[in-house]
C-alpha positions in Angstrom: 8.7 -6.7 -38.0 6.1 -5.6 -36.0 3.2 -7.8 -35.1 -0.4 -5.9 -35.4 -2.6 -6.1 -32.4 -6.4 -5.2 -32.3 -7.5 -3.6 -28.9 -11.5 -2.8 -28.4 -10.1 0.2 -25.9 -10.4 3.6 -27.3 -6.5 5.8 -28.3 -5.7 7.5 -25.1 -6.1 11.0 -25.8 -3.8 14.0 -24.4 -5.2 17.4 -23.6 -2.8 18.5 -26.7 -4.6 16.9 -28.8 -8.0 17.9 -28.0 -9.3 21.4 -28.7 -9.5 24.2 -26.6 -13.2 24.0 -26.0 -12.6 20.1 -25.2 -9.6 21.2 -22.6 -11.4 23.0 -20.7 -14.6 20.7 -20.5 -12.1 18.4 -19.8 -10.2 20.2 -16.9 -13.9 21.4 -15.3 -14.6 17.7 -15.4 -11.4 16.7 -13.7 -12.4 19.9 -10.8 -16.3 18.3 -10.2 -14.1 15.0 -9.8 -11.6 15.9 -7.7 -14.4 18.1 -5.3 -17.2 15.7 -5.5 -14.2 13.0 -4.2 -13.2 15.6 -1.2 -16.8 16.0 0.0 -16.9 12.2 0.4 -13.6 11.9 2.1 -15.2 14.9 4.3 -18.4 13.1 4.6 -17.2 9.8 5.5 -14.3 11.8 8.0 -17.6 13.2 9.3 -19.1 9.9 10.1 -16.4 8.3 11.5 -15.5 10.8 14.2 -19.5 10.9 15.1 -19.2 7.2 16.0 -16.1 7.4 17.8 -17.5 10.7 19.7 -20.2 8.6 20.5 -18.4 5.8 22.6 -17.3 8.7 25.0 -21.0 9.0 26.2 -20.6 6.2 29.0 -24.6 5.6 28.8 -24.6 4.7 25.1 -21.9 2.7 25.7 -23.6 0.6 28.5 -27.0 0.5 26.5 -25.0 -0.6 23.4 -23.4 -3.5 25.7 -26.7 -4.5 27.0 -28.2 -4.8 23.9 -25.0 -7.2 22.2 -25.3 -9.1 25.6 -29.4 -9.3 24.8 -28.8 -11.2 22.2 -27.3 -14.3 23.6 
């Protein structure tokens, strides 16, 4: 016997279920996603390799120092 169970989450749905106009709303939806999440990965990438290219300018590096060492 199986027990009933009540869940406040919505039935999963499968793009084989849905119709056509829905599938491909659905897959342009997944695309914007999928890009809008590799322009972050870019941007952050981006960001990252600034701040490490700036520790090879020997001046910042010193002022940076100076100013941490200001502080005590």
């Amino acid at each position: 016997m199986k027990i009933p169970t009540l869940s406040l989450a919505p039935p999963a749905l499968d793009d084989s279920r849905l119709p056509h106009h829905a599938r491909r709303r659905s897959l342009r939806a997944r695309r914007a996603r999928g890009l809008r999440r590799a322009l972050a990965w870019v941007a952050a990438l981006a960001v990252l390799a600034l701040v490490f290219l700036s520790y090879l300018s020997p001046g910042m590096v010193f002022t940076l120092a100076n100013q941490v060492w200001n502080c005590f």
